[in-house]
N, C-alpha and C positions, 0 to 999 in steps of 0.2 A: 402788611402782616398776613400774607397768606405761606400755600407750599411752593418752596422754591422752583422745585420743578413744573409746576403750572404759573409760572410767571417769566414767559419768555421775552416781555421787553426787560425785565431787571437781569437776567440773564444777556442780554445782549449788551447792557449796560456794562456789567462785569465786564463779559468777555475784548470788549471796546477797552475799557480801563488800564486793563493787564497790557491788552497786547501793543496795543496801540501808544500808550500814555504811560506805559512802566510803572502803572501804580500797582500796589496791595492790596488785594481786596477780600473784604471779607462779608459774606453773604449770611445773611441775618433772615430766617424765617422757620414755617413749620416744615414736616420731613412729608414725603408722599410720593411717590413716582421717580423717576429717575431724570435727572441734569445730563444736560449737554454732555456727552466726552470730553469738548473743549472746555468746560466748566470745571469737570474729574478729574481730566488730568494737567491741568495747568496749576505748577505749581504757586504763582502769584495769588490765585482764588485761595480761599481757605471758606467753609461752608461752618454754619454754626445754627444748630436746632434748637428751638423752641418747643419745650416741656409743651404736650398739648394738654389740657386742662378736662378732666374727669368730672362731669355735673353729677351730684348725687342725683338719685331717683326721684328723693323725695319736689324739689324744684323742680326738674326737667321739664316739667307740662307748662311751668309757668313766665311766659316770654321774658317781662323784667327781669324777674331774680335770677335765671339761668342767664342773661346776656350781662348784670350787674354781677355776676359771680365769676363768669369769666372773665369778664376786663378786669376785675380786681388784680387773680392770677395770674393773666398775661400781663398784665401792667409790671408785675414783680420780677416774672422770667423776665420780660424783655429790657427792664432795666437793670437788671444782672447781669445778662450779657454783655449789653452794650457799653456796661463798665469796666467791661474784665476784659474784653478783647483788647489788643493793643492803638493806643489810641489815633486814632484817626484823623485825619486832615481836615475829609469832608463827608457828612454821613449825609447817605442820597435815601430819602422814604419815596416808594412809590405810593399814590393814593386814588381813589378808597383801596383800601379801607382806609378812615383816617381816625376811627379809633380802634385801638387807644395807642398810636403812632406816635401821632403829634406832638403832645404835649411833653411825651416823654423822651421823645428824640430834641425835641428844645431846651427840656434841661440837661441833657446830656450834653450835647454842645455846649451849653455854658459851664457845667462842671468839668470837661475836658479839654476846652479852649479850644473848638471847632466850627468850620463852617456847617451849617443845613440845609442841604437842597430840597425841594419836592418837586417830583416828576407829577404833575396832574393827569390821568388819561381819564379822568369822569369826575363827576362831583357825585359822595357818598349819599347825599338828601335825597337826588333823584331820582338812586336807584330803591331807596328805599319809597316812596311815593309811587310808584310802577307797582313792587311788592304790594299797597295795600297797605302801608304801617299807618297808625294812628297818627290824627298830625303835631302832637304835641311828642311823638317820636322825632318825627321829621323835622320840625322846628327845630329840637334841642341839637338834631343832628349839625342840620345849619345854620346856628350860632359857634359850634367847635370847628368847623371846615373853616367860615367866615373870619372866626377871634385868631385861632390860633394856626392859620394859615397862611396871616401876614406877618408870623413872627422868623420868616426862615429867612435866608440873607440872598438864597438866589432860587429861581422858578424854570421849574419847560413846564411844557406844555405839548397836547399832539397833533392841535390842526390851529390853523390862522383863526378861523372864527372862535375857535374855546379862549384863547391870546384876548380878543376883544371883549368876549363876556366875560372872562374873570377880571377883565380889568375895568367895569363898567360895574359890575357887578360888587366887587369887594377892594378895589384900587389894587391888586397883585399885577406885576409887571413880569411876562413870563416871554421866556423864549421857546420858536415853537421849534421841537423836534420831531421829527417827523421819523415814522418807522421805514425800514430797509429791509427785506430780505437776507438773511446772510447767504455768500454763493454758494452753498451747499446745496440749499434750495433750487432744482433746477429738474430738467423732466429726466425720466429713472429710466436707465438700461435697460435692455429686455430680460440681461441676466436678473440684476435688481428684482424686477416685475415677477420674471418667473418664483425668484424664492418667495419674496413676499405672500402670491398668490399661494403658492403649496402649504403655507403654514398657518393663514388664516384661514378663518370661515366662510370670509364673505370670497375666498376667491375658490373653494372647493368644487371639487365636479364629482359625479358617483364615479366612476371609473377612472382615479388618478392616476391608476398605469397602463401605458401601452405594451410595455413588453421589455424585457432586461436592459438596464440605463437610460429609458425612455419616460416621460412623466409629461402628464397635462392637466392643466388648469379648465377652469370655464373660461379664461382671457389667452392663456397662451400656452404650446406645449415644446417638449423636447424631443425630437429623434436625431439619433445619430450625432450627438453632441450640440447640435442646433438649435438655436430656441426661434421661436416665430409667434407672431398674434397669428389667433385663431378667426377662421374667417366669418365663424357663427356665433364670434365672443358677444355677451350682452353688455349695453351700455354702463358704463362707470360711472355712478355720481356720487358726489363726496360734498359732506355738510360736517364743518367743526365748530362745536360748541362746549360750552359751560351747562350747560340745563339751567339758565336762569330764567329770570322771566321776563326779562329784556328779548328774547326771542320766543315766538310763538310757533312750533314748530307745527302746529293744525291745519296751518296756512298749506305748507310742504304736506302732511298727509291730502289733505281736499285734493290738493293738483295731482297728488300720484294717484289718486283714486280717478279722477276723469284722465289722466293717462292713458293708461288700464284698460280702462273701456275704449279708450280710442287707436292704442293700438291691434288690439286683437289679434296677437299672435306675431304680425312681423316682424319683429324683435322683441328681446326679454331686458329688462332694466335690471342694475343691483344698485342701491340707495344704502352709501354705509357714509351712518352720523357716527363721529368720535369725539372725544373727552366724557370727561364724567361730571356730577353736580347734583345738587340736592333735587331737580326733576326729574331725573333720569327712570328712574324707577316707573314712573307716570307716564314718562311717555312711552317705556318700554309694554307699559299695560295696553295702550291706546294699540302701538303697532301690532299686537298680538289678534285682535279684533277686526284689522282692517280686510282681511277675506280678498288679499289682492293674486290676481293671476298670473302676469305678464313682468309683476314686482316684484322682488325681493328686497326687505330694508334689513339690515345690519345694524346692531351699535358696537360699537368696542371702544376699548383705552389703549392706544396700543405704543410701546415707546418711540422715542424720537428720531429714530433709523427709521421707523417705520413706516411713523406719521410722512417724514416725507416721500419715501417711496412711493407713498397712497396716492399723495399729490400729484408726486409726476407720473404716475401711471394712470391718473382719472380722465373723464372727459369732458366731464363738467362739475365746476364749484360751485356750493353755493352757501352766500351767508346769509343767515337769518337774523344776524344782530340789527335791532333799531335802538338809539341811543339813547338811554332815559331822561338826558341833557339834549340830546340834538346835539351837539360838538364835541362828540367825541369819534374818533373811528376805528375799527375792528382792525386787529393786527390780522387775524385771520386772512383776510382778503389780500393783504400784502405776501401773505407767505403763498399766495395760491399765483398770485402774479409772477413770483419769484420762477414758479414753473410752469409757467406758460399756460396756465390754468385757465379758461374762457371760465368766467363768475360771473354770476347775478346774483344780484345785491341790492337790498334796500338804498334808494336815493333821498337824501336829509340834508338840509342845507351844511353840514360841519365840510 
């Protein structure tokens, strides 16, 4: 139960489904950003939003009754939906979030004579315990993951070790699927590059024109119909996130700051982190303060043409995700491999 468009493994799920397996699918979440093309335009997918839910003012401040106000609401959209769309074979929930998923996707199933899958890429308690929630949050979290998590008829899972602690853990017997790249993902054209860089910010230069049909970047310019890297271009780095709190991006400020000091001039860095999430605001304060020289960071959202453009134009990845489980692992990293991406990455035994 999140936005379709920031959930690229159920999006790959779809697009696997359709194409692959000649199934019907119909895509169950909130609206936000924008879906694959091969999501939009494939007529087998069909996309179905979820009303998002309006907290009056007077709750909002208060964590229980605004999160007990919403599951109410969504509890209702999302069992409306999933009654009315045509019925289904197999309803596939990705989780967390597992509420208020769960329970309602198992009565569904029984009231419309259907299998229930669940894709596990984390357990919901953990990421809540990272947060900070109270533990009798946490608890009641992991008695609903734990109860009604053994009620689905079949499991994946995303890494061999997650396989063995859910099954050690709550007796669930999952198969582990593992993320892929899709080939789209792959290193970006110079043409690619060049438009990319003219349209954002992180790729602007004060003087983008050289002279009639000509145009340059800070990474790459045009003359005479040609496009070429630029020999003085500064380093590429690229970090995608959620702004949660499973990554601690301070870590990445500190090192850009002794950077900075250490390069002194011989080359220039640009540091552009993308996605959006309820930190972002926070850390966009922090980069604002960093007083860096030789740096430049960036954040943006930027869409899915673009996002990989980014990838195969950078020079270095990097994730910042630590798993709130330990067994679970970042799609991100996959899609940077996809393009040939050198990443550093947190190592965790999952």
């Amino acid at each position: 139960m999140g936005e379709i468009a920031r959930s690229p493994r159920m999006q790959y799920h779809a697009v696997s489904l359709a194409n692959q397996a000649s199934y019907n699918v119909d895509l169950v979440g909130f609206s936000g950003g924008e879906c694959w093309p091969e999501i939009t335009s494939n007529p087998k997918i069909q996309q179905h939003y979820i009303q998002p839910v309006q907290v009056p003012t007077s709750i909002a401040n208060i964590y229980v009754l605004e999160k007990l106000y919403k599951v109410f609401f969504q509890i209702f959209y999302l069992f409306w939906t999933l009654m009315t769309i045509p019925r289904p074979d197999f309803i596939l929930v990705q989780t967390p979030p597992a509420i208020p998923i769960l329970h309602i996707a198992i009565l569904v199933s029984w009231f419309r004579w259907c299998k229930l899958v669940i894709d596990w890429h984390n357990y919901g308690f953990t990421i809540l315990q990272v947060s900070g929630k109270a533990n009798w949050i946490v608890s009641l979290y992991y008695f609903y993951e734990s109860f009604f998590g053994r009620f689905a008829n079949y499991h994946f899972c995303v890494s061999n070790t997650m396989k063995e602690d859910i099954r050690n853990k709550w007796n669930i017997n999952a198969i582990v699927l593992y993320d892929r790249p899709p080939e789209i993902f792959k290193p970006a054209s110079l043409v690619s590059q060049h438009k990319l860089f003219l349209k954002q910010k992180f790729g602007k230069t004060p003087n983008p024109l050289l002279n009639a049909g000509s145009s340059v970047t800070a990474f790459t310019k045009k003359e005479h119909r040609e496009i070429e890297i630029r020999k003085d271009r500064p380093v590429l780095i690229v970090s995608s996130t959620s702004w949660t709190a499973d990554e601690d991006f301070e870590i990445l400020f500190s090192a850009m700051r002794i950077i900075d000091n250490y390069i002194k001039g011989k080359f220039q860095i640009r540091l552009v982190i993308t996605g959006k999430g309820d930190m972002r605001a926070h850390y966009e304060a922090i980069i604002q303060n960093l007083n860096l020289t030789h740096i430049k960071i960036y954040t943006a959202y930027l869409s899915y043409e673009d996002y990989i453009t980014l990838l195969g134009s950078a020079d270095i990845g990097i994730c910042l995700h630590y798993s709130s489980s330990g067994v679970d692992l970042p799609m991100k990293i996959v899609d940077m491999y996809g393009c040939h991406l050198p990443t550093l990455a947190y190592s965790y035994k999952a």
